[in-house]
Every structure is written in structure tokens, then in C-alpha cells.
N, C-alpha and C positions, 0 to 999 in steps of 0.2 A: 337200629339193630334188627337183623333178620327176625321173623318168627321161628321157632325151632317146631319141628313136625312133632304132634303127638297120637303114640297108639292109642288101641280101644278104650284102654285102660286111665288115661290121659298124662301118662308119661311120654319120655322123650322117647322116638321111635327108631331101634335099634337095628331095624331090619334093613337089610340090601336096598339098594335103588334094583331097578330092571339094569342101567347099563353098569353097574360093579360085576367085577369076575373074582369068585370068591376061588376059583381053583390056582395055586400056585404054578402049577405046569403054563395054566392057562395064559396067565397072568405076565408068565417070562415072556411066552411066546406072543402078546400082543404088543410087550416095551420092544421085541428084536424086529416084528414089523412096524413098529414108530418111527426105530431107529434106520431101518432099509425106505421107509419112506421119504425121512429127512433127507440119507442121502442123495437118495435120486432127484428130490426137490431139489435141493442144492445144486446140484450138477448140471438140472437144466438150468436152473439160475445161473448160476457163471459162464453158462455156453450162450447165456443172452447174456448177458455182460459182458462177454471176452474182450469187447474191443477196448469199454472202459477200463477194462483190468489190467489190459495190454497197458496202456495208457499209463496207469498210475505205477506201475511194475517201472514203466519209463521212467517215470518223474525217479523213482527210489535209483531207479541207475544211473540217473545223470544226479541227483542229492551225491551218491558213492564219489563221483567224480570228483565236484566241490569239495566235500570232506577230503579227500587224499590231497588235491591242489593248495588245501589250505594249512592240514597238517606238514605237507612240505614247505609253503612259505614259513613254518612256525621256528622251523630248523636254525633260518638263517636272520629272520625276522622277530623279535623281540616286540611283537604287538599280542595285545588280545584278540583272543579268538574272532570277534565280529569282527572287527579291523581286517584281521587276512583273509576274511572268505568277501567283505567288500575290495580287497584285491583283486582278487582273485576272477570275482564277477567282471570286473573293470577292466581286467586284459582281455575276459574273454568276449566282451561288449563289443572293445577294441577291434578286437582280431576280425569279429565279424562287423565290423564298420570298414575295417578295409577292404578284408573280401569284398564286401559289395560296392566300394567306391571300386575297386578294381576289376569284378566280375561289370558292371556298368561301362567300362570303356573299351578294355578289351578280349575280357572274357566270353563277354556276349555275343562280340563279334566272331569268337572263335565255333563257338557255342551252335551260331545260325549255321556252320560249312560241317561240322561235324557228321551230319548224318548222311550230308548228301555222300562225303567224301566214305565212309565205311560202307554205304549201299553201292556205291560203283567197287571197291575192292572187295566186296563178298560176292557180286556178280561174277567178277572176273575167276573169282575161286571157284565156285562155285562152275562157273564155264572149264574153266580148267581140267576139273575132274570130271567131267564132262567126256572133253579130249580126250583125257587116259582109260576111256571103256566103262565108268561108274553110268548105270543105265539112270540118269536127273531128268525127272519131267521140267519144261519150261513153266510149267504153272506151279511145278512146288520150288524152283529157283524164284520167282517174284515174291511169293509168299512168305520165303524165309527173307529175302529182305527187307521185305515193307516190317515182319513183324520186328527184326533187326534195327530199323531206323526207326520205328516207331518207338521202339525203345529208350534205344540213346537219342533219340530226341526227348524224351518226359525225364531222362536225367541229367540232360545238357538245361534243358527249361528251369530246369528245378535252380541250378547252378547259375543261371544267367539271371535269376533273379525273380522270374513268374511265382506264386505263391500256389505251390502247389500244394506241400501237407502243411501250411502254416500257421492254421488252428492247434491241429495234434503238438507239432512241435511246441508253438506256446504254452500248449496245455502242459506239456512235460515240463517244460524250462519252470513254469509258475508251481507245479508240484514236487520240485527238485528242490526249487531255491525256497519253499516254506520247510521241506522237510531237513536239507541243509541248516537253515535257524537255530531249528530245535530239536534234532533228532532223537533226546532222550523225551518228550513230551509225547512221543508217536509212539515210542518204547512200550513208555508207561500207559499210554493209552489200548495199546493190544492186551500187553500181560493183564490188566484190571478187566478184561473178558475172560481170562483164564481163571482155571480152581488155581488155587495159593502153593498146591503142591507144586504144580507146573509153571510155576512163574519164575522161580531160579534155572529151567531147565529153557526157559525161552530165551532170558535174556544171555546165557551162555551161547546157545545156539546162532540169537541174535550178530552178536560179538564175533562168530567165527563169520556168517554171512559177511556181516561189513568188511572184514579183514580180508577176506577172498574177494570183494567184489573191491576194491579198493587196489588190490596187486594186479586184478584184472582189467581194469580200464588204465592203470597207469600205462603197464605192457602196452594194451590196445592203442594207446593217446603218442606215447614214444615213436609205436611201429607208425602209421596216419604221418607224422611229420618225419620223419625218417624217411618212409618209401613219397612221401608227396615231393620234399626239396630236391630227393637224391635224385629222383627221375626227373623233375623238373630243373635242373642242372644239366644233367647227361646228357637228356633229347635237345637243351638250347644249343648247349657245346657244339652239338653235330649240323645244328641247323633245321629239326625235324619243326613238322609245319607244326601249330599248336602244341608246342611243349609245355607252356605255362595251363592250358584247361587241361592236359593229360596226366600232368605232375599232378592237380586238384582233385579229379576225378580218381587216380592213383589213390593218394593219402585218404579221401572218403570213402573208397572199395577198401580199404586196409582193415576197416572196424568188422569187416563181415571175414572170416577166417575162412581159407579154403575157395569157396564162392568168390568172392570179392577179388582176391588176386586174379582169378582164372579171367572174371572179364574186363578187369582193368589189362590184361597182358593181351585178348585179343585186342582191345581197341587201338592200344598201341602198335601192337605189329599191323594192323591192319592200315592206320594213318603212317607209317612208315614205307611198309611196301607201295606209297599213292609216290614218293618219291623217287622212285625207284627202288632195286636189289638189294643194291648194297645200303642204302639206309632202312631197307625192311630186316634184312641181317644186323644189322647196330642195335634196331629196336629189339631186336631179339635178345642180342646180347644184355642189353640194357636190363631187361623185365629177367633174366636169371640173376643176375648180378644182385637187382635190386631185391629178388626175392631169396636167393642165399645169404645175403648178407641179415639180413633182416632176421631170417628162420633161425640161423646159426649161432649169431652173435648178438642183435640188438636183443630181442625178447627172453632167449636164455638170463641174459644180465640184468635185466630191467626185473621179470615176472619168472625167473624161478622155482619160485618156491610156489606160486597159484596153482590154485585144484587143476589138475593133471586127468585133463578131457584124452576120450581116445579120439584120432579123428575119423573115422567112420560114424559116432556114434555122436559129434556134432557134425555130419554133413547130414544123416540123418533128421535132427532136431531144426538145422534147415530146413530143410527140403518142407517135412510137417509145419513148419510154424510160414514159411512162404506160401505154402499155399493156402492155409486156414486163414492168413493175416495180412498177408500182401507183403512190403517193404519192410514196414514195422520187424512184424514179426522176425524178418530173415535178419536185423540188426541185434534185435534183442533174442535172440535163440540162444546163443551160446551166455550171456550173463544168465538166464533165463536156468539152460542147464546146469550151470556150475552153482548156483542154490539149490536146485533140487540135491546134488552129490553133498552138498554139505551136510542140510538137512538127513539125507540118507545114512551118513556115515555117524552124525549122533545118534542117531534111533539104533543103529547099530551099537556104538560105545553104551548106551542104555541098556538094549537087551543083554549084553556081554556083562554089566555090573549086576542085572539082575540074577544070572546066572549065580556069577559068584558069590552074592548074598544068598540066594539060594542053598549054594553047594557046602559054603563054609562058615555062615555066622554072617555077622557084621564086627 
């Protein structure tokens, strides 16, 4: 047991230390600088953390995934819950067993021609407006294509099977499928940080997140094999060179909104017009087709009712999260956004019942 201090007198010693603030004003105003301290601590802590945060933010959006694919097998399936999300894994193990037995034979091959073929049709465009009076330096046409093929080369690599983010991805797929397990364990592990008051107000919260991010990848997962087969159909039908890696490339620019169409439709017109006019007009038609159908009818029906982004305000949440995060980030922006709006809109329903208790009772 400590010794207790005693005054002159040799009782226990009632007076101040030097560092007590016996003034109450004082006293406020050193817990409001503890607290403006904490959070700027904080803040740089997570800006050195972001990548890992990014990271696990993944894992919890592909967990949402699994949850919705296994709540759907449950419809039709008459198993217990680990049973269907071991299903569930097992297609998707599948699906990427084939992918790469099949990116390995002739996606690969398509893969290697891809870049050279869009740097000779961006040349030519590029020459083109040239010809029609656009004043183009010769050294900023090379530039824009090297950085052009440089590109779709590191996401033809990525598809042909090279290991580009394959760690990250891991790391997500083994953070999804633990938290997939046992997502009430993760639950209870957050809210037991919380005061007791706020632990009913997390787990409702909780509940709405899941239930948005759940409508939102289904949407997302529908549209990806919708615009992947539809385009990879059309461009075979016609004969366009590499339809089956444009159909793939398609369906994986499908997850990115807004973005992800835009450069899945130039690659395609652009390996279109290498076959001539008329098959750069088909490609054309092909990529509206594929992307009214899609806007209009697939995702209205599938993800309706999901939080209701403006799109300005995720091309925006792009744009910031691509350049803070690379790739990552421009995938995960929009699930990314549509928690914050959730979160946003309880703290909203919260202050409004404060109100009203306020104004009328309970």
C-alpha cells in the first residue's frame, strides 16, 4: 500500500499538488484542450494508418458480400447458416479457378496485344485531330500514349494472372471470410468500447449499415455479370478482336460507378475502330446498349431501394479516394460513401428525437 502524505501536523495532507487546477473555468478549459488534443492525435493516427484501414474497411465489404450470397442461398436452400456461406465460398473459389485456368490460355494471350493495339488507335486519334486544326505537340501525343498503354497494360497484367495487388486482396478475402463467420462477435466487440447508453444506438445503426451495404454489392455483383457476358456476347457475335478479355475487363470496371464504364467504353471503341469503321460503330453501339440497359432496368430492379448517392458527389468521393489510395480506394469510394450517409442520417433521426423530447415530454 502506498504511503499517504502527511502535513505539519501529521495528518493526511489535504492541500493541492502544484499540477491540480482548483479553478473550475480552468478546469473545463484544460479537459476541452485534452479533448482537441486527442483528436488531432487520432487523426494523424489514421492518416498513418489509412492504407491498413482501407484494407480492413475491404475485408468488412467483401464480409457484406458473403452475408447477402449466403442469406440468398438460405431462400432456396434449407441448410444452416455455415453450410451456405461454405457454399457460397466454393462457387466463388470456383469461378476464380476458372477465370485463371482460362485468363492462362487465352486471356493472356489477348492481354499481351491489348496495349500495343490501343496505343496505335490513340495515335491515330490523336493524329486525326491533329488534321482538323487542334494545335497537338508530337511530344505530348507519345506521352498520352505511353501513359495510356502503360495503363492498360498493369490491368491486362493484373487479369493475365501476374500478382499485382495480391497480398492486399488476400488480406481482404481472409478479413471478410473471418468477419463473414461471425459478424455478431465483431458487433459485440465494438459496442463493449462503447458507454452502455450508446450501445443500442450502434447496433441499430450497425443493422442499417449491413442492410445498405448488402443491397449495394448485390446491385454492384448483378450489374459486373450483366455488362461482363452482355458485352462479351455482342463483341463475339460481331467478330471484334478480344471480346472475351473486353467482356472481363467490362464486368470488373462495372464495380467502379461512373469511372469504370467511361474506361471500359473507350477500350472497347478503341479495339473496335483497329478493325475498321463499321466495327468501331458496333463497338459503340454495343457499350450504350450495354450501359442503358444496365442503368435503366438491371440495377433499378436488383438495388432500388439502396442509399440514393447523388452522382456528382460519388464522382467526387472518386476522384479523392483515387488519388489518396490508388486503385483500392477508387473501388471502395462509393461503399465507403454510402456508410458515411447512413451513419449521417441516424445522428440526424437522433438529433430530431432529441428535439422532440425536448419540446414535448417523453
Amino acid at each position: 500500500m502506498a504511503a499517504t502524505e502527511l502535513d505539519d501536523e501529521g495528518g493526511p495532507d489535504d492541500r493541492a499538488s502544484p499540477a491540480s487546477i482548483t479553478s473550475p473555468v480552468l478546469r473545463l478549459e484544460a479537459k476541452r484542450a485534452a479533448v482537441w488534443v486527442a483528436v488531432v492525435g487520432l487523426t494523424i493516427l489514421a492518416v498513418y494508418i489509412s492504407q491498413a484501414l482501407l484494407v480492413i474497411f475491404g475485408g468488412i465489404v467483401f464480409a457484406s458480400m458473403l452475408d447477402g450470397g449466403e442469406r440468398l442461398l438460405g431462400r432456396v436452400v434449407p441448410l444452416g447458416r455455415g453450410w451456405r456461406l461454405g457454399i457460397v465460398l466454393l462457387l466463388g473459389v470456383g469461378f476464380l479457378v476458372w477465370l485463371g485456368y482460362f485468363a492462362g490460355s487465352q486471356i493472356s494471350r489477348e492481354a499481351a496485344q491489348l496495349p500495343q493495339i490501343v496505343g496505335e488507335q490513340a495515335g491515330r486519334f490523336l493524329a486525326w485531330l491533329d488534321k482538323q486544326g487542334f494545335a497537338i505537340d508530337q511530344r505530348d501525343v507519345q506521352g498520352v500514349i505511353g501513359q495510356l498503354v502503360t495503363g492498360v497494360g498493369t490491368v491486362t497484367r493484373a487479369i493475365g494472372g501476374l500478382f499485382g495487388a495480391l497480398t492486399t486482396l488476400f488480406l481482404v478475402a481472409i478479413i471478410g471470410i473471418y468477419v463473414a463467420l461471425e459478424p455478431r462477435l465483431y458487433e459485440r466487440g465494438v459496442a463493449w468500447m462503447l458507454p452502455r447508453e450508446q450501445r443500442e444506438d450502434f447496433y441499430l445503426t450497425a443493422a442499417r449499415m449491413g442492410a445498405t451495404m448488402r443491397r449495394l454489392m448485390a446491385g454492384r455483383l448483378v450489374g459486373m455479370v450483366f455488362e461482363g457476358l452482355f458485352t462479351w456476347i455482342m463483341l463475339a457475335a460481331y467478330g471484334v478482336p478480344m471480346a472475351a478479355l473486353l467482356g472481363i475487363l467490362t464486368g470488373l470496371l462495372a464495380f467502379i460507378p461512373n469511372v469504370g464504364a467511361l474506361l471500359a467504353g473507350i477500350l472497347m471503341v478503341l479495339v473496335g475502330f483497329s478493325g475498321g469503321v463499321d466495327m468501331g460503330l458496333y463497338t459503340i453501339l454495343v457499350y450504350f446498349a450495354v450501359q442503358t440497359f444496365d442503368g435503366y432496368v438491371v440495377i433499378p430492379l436488383i438495388a432500388k431501394k439502396t442509399v440514393d448517392l447523388a452522382p456528382a458527389l460519388v464522382l467526387g468521393a472518386q476522384l479523392i479516394m483515387g488519388v489518396l489510395f490508388g486503385v483500392i480506394g477508387l473501388f471502395l469510394a462509393d461503399p465507403l460513401l454510402a456508410m458515411i450517409k447512413v451513419a449521417l442520417e441516424r445522428r440526424s433521426e437522433q438529433n430530431q428525437e432529441a428535439e422532440q423530447l425536448a419540446a414535448h415530454g417523453p
